[in-house]
C-alpha positions as CSV (number, residue, x, y, z in Angstrom):
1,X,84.2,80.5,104.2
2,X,86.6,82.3,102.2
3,X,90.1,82.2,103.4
4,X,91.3,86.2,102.9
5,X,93.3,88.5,105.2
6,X,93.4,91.7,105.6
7,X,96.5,93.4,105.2
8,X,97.0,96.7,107.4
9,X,100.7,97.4,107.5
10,X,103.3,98.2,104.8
11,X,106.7,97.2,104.9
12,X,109.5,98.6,103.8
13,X,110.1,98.0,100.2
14,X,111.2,95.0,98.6
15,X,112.2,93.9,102.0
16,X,111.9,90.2,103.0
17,X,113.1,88.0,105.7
18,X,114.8,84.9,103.7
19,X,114.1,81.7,105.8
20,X,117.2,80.1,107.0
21,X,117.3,76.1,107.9
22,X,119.6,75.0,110.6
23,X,122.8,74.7,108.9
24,X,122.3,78.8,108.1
25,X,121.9,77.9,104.3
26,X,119.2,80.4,102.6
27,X,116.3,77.9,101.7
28,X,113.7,79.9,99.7
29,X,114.1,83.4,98.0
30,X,110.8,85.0,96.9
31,X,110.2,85.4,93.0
32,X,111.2,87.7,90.8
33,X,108.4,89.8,90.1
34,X,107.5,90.4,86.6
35,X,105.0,93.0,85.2
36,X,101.9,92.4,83.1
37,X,99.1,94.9,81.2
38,X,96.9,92.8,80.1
39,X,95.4,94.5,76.6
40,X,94.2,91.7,74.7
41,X,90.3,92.0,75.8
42,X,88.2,92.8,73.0
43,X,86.9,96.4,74.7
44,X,83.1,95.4,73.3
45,X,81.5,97.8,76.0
46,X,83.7,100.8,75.1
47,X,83.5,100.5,71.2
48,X,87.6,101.0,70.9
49,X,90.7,99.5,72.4
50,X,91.0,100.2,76.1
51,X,95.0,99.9,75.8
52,X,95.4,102.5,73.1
53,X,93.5,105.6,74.5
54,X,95.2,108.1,75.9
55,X,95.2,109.4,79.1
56,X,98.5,110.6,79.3
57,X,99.9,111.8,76.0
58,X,100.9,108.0,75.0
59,X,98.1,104.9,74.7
60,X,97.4,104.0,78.4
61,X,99.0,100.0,77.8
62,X,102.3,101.9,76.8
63,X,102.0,104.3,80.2
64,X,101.2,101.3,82.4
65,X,103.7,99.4,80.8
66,X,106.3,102.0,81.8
67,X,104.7,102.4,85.5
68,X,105.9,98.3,85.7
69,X,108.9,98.4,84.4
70,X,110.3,101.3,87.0
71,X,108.8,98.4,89.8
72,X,109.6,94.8,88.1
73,X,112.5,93.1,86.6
74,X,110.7,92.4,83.5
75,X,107.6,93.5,82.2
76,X,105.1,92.3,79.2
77,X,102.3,93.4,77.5
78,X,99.3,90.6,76.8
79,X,97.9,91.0,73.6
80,X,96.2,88.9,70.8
81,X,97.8,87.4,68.0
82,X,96.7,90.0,65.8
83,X,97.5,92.9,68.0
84,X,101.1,91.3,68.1
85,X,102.7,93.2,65.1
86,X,101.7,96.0,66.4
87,X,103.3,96.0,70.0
88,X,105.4,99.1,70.7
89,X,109.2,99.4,69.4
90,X,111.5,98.1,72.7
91,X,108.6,96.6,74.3
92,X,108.1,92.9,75.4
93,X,105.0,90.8,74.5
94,X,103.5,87.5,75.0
95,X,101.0,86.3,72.7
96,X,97.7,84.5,74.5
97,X,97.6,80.8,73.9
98,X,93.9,80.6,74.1
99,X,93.5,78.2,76.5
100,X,91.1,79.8,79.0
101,X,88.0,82.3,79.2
102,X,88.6,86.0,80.3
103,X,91.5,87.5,82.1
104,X,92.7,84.1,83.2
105,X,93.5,83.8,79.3
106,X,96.4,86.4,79.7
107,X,97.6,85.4,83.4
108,X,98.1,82.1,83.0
109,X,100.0,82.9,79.0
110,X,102.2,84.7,81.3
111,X,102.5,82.3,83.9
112,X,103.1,79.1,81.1
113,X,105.8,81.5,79.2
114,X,107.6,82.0,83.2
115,X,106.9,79.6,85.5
116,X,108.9,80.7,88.0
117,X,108.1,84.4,87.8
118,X,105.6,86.1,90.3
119,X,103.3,88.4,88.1
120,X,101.5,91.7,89.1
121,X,99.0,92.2,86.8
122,X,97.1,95.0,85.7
123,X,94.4,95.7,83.5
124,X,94.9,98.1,80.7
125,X,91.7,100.4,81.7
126,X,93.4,101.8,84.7
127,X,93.8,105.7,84.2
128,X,94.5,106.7,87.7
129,X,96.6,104.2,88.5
130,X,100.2,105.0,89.9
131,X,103.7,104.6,91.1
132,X,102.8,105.2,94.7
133,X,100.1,102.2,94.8
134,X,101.7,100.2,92.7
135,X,104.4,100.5,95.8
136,X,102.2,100.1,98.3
137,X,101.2,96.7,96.7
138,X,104.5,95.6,96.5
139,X,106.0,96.8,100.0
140,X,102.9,94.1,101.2
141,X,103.7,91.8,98.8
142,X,103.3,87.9,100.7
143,X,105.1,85.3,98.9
144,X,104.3,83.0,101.1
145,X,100.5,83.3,100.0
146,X,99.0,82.5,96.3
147,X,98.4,86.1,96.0
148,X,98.6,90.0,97.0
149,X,95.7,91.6,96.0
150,X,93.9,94.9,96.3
151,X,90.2,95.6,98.3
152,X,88.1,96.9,95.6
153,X,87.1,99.5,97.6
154,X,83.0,99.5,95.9
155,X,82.8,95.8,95.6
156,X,85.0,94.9,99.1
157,X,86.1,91.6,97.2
158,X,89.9,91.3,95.8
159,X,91.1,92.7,92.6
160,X,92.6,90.2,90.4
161,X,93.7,92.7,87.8
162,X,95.9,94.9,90.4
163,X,97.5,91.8,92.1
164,X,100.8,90.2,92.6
165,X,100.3,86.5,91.7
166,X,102.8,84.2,93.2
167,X,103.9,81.0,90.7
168,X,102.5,78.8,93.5
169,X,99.1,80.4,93.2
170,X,99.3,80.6,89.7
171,X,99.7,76.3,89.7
172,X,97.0,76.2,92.2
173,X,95.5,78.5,89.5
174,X,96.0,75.6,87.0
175,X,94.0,72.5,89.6
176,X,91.3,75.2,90.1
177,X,90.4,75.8,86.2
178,X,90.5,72.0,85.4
179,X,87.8,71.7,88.1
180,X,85.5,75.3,87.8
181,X,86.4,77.0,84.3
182,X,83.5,79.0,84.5
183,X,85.0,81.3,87.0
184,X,87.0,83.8,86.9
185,X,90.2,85.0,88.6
186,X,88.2,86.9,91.6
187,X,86.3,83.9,92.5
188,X,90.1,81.5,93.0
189,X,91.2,84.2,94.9
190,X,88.1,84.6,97.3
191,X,88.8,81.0,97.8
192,X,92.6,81.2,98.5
193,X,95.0,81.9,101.1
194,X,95.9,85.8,100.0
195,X,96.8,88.8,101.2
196,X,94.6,91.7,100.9
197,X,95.6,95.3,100.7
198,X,93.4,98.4,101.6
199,X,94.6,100.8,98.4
200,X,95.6,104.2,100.2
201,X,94.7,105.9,96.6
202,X,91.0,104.4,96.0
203,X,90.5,106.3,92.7
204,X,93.6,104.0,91.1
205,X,91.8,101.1,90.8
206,X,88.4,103.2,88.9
207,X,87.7,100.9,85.7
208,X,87.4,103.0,82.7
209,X,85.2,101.0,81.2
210,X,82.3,102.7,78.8
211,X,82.8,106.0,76.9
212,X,81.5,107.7,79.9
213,X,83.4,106.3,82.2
214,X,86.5,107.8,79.6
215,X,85.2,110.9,79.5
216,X,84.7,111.4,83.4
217,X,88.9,110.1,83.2
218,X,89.8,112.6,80.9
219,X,87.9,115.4,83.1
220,X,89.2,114.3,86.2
221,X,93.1,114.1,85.2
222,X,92.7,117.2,83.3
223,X,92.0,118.6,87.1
């Protein structure tokens, strides 16, 4: 039975209550949360890089990059090695080591590059994504669970790509992959103590996956 709760009240942002041990000395301080657009998947099903159409006058792993780093104390962008060179002026990278399958590749690069860092983590074929979910996401941030995730709201399982990964779940991450690397990132987290958000903007999390599903993006945000 899968061990997920269902998250149904924000708090106030960035606000967390720091355990205290008897002697009134602070014990635990939640990560620092880092930023990730992960743009180093290969795009086969929409013919072109997801992370350099544009949605919004710039190539959309530049836009979501920039959502991050208003949120996070550090954000990166994924990529390939080949894609490295080509990373935007200012911007920081991290190269994926190549040790796993799929987005696990670029989540645990991150997490191997900051092992202390929490990570949310978003996939670079988000066009509706925005500020105001990204803050929802984070004002019910649980770093006492492995993750904070978002209810897919068609699939009713947790999205690993909009997520807050804690270091903790990322080194369970680690135990997990040695023993199922065939899975994926949703399947460690349906089997994990996380916190699950209901996304007050459902269209945010729309994968823009195939050239239609781009054109019915560009439509849409056109209005």
């Amino acid at each position: 039975m899968t061990k997920l709760h269902l998250f149904h009240h924000q708090r106030s942002s960035g606000s967390f209550h720091i355990k205290k041990n008897s002697l009134n000395n602070v014990v635990q301080k939640p990560a620092l949360l880092y930023g990730l657009v992960l743009s180093g998947g290969k795009s086969e099903r929409m013919g072109k890089d997801k992370g350099l159409i544009k949605y919004h006058k710039v190539p959309q792993r530049e836009h979501l990059y920039r959502l991050l780093d208003q949120l996070c104390e550090m954000t990166f962008l994924s990529v390939r090695p080949s894609q490295y060179s080509n990373i935007p002026k200012g911007a920081r990278a991290i190269v994926d080591q190549n040790r796993y399958n799929g987005p696990f590749n670029g989540i645990m690069s991150a997490h191997n590059t900051h092992k202390n860092a929490a990570w949310l983590v978003l996939a670079c074929d988000l066009p509706f994504m925005d500020l105001a979910t990204l803050q929802q996401l984070i004002n019910a941030r649980d770093p006492k669970k492995s993750a904070t995730a978002f209810l897919g709201p068609k699939t009713e399982k947790p999205e690993p790509l909009a997520c807050i990964w804690e270091p903790g779940g990322l080194e369970k991450a680690v135990h997990f992959l040695k023993k199922a690397e065939q899975y994926g990132p949703r399947k460690f987290l349906m089997d994990s103590e996380i916190t699950l958000v209901t996304p007050k903007n459902e269209q945010a999390l729309f994968n823009a996956n195939t050239d239609l599903d781009y054109t019915y993006a560009k439509d849409m945000l056109r209005g």
